[in-house]
GUDOVO-86624 format. One record per residue (C-alpha): x, y, z. Coordinates in pm, whole numbers, padded with zeros to 5 digits, always signed. Example, Ala and Ser with C-alpha at 12.3 -4.5 7.8 and 13.67 -1.06 7.14 Angstrom:
2
+01230-00450+00780+01367-00106+00714
//
This chain:
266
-01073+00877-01757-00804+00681-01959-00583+00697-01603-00868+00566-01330-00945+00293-01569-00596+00176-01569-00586+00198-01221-00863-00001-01144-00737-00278-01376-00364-00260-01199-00554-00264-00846-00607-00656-00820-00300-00921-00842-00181-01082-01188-00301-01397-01218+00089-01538-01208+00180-01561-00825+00402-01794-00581+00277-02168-00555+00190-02090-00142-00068-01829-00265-00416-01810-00281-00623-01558-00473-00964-01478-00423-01222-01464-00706-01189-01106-00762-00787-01176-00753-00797-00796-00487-00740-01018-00180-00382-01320-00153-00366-01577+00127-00031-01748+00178-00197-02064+00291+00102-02249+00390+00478-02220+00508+00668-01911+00526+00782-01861+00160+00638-01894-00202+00447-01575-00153+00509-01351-00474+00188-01173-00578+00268-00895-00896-00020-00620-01011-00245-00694-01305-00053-00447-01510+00233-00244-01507+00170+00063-01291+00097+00450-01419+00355+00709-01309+00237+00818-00964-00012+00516-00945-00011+00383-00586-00038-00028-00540-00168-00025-00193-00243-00311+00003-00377-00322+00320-00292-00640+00582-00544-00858+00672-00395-01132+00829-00104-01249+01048+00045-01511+01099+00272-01599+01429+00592-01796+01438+00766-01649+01207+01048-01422+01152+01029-01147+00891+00710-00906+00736+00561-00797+00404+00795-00691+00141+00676-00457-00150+00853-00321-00440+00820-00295-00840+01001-00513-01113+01045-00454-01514+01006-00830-01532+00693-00912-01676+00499-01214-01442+00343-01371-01805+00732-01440-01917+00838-01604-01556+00875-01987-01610+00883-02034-01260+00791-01786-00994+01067-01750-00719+01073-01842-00352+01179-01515-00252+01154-01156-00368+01482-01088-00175+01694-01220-00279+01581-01491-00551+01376-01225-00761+01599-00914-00717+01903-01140-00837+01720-01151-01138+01797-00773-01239+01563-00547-01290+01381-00563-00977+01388-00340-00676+01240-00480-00352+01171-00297+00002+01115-00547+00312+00887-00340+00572+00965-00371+00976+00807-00249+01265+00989+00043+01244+01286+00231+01066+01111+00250+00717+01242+00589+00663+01494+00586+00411+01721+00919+00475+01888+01047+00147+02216+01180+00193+02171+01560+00237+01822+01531+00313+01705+01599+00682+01623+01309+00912+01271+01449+00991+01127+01603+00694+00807+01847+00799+00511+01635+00720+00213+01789+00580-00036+01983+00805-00259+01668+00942-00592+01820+00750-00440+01861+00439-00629+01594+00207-00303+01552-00018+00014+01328+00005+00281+01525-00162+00530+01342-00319+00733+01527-00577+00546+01678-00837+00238+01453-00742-00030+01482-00510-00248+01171-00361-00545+01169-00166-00411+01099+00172-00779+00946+00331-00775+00556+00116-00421+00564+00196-00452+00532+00588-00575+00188+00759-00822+00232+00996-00892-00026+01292-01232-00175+01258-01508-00066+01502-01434-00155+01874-01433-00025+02196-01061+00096+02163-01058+00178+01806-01052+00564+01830-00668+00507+02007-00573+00256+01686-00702+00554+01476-00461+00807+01624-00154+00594+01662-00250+00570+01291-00260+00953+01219+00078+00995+01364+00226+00660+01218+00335+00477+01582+00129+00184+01516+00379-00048+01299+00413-00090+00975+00361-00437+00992+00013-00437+01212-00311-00531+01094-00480-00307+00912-00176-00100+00828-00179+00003+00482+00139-00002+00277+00189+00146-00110+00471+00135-00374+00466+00434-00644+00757+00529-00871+00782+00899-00950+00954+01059-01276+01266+01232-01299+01444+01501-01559+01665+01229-01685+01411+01020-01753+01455+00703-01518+01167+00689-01202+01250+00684-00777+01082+00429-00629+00873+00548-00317+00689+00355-00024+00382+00479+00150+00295+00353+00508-00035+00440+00635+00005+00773+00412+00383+00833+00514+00637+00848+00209+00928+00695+00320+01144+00869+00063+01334+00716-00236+01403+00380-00151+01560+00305-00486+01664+00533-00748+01749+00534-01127+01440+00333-01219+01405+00288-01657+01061+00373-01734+01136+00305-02093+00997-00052-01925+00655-00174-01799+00729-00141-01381+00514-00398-01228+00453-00360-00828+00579-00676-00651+00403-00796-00283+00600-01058-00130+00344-01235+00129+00642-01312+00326+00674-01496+00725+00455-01323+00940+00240-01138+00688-00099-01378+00602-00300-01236+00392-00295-00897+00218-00577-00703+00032-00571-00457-00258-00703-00111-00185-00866+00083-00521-00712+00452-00496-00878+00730-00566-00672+01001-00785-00783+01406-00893-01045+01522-00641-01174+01368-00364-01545+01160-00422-01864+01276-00217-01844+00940-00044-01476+01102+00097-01593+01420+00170-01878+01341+00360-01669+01088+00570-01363+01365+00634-01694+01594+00784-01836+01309+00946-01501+01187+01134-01389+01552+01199-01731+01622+01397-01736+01298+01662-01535+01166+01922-01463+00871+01746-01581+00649+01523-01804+00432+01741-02042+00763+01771-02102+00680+01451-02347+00437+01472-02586+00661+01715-02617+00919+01364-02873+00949+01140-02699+00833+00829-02790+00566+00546-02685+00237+00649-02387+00210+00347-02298+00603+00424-02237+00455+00820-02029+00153+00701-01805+00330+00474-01720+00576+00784-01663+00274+00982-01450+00026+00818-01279+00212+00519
//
């Protein structure tokens, strides 16, 4: 109980942020409302080992050159005098900080030794495995909203084609424990770990996760996620989605009007 009730005080962004952002009144959902740059958001608090920071992308923005970057820092936002331009490199260069910038494609990061293609989990098992820690796979993929094409968004979604960097794509950062005591920092894309993109983490310090609202990326949106057992709500929609042709069928069911939603859009 302790754990979900940090989590849903880490899932909305600290109230200390880049001068170009916006936050809503909730402080779940950041607009960069002008220019490219200027667009450091940080969690509320410092993150729980395992505890995903997921965002999902709302908004784009053409014209510019670069995407989303995500990654966690020991530097606590309330001690920043001045938030930096950048997360790469301005905030990085401050130590302490470890930041991932995601592209269309190529977010793998290969270990040396490790294989290029890891097997992926079997596509109904509920669980991302990372580690020693297992996350509910279902909040962690975006989903296309209702359309007459939205079934194909959903699969290039199940097997991770659609780009990182798409709306709707939903990307995490986690770090994960190790024997010697210092954390690997992992990033999820539309419930694909990418492996350890940085290594040798101290968790003797608060690790706060860092979204950089960078270029292209608008507007990004915290998604709550859900840890132990799946809810009802998630059952019922894995039944739901696993008996239709696609979501649009949806609608024609008779369901509760909220039960319907929550199949559609999350």
């Amino acid at each position: 109980a302790a754990m979900a009730a940090r989590c849903r005080l880490a899932a909305r962004f600290h109230h200390v942020h880049g001068t170009n952002v916006q936050l809503d009144a909730s402080r779940t959902r950041a607009t960069r409302v002008q220019s490219f740059a200027n667009g450091l958001c940080f969690s509320q608090e410092p993150l729980a080992p395992g505890q995903v920071f997921l965002v999902e992308i709302e908004e784009k923005e053409g014209g510019w050159c670069g995407h989303l970057r995500v990654g966690l820092t020991a530097i606590d936002p309330q001690h920043l005098e001045v938030v930096p331009e950048y997360s790469l490199p301005d905030l990085v260069n401050m130590g302490d900080t470890w930041v991932f910038a995601i592209t269309r494609s190529h977010n793998r990061v290969v270990v040396e030794g490790e294989a290029a293609a890891p097997v992926r989990a079997p596509p109904w098992d509920p669980f991302l495995q990372i580690e020693r820690m297992r996350i509910l796979r279902d909040t962690l993929v975006g989903r296309s909203r209702p359309g007459r094409y939205s079934h194909i968004l959903d699969d290039l979604y199940k097997t991770n084609v659609l780009p990182a960097t798409a709306r709707r794509s939903r990307i995490g950062v986690l770090y994960a424990p190790q024997p010697d005591g210092t954390a690997d920092m992992h990033i999820v894309i539309n419930g694909e770990d990418m492996g350890p993109s940085a290594r040798h983490l101290p968790t003797a310090r608060p690790l706060y996760a860092v979204v950089d609202v960078f270029a292209s990326t608008k507007s990004v949106r915290v998604i709550p996620v859900e840890y132990g057992f799946p809810s009802l709500q998630t059952l019922c929609r894995l039944v739901i989605q696993k008996h239709i042709i696609h979501r649009l069928a949806i609608e024609g069911l008779d369901l509760p009007p909220l039960l319907k939603s929550f199949c559609q859009h999350e």
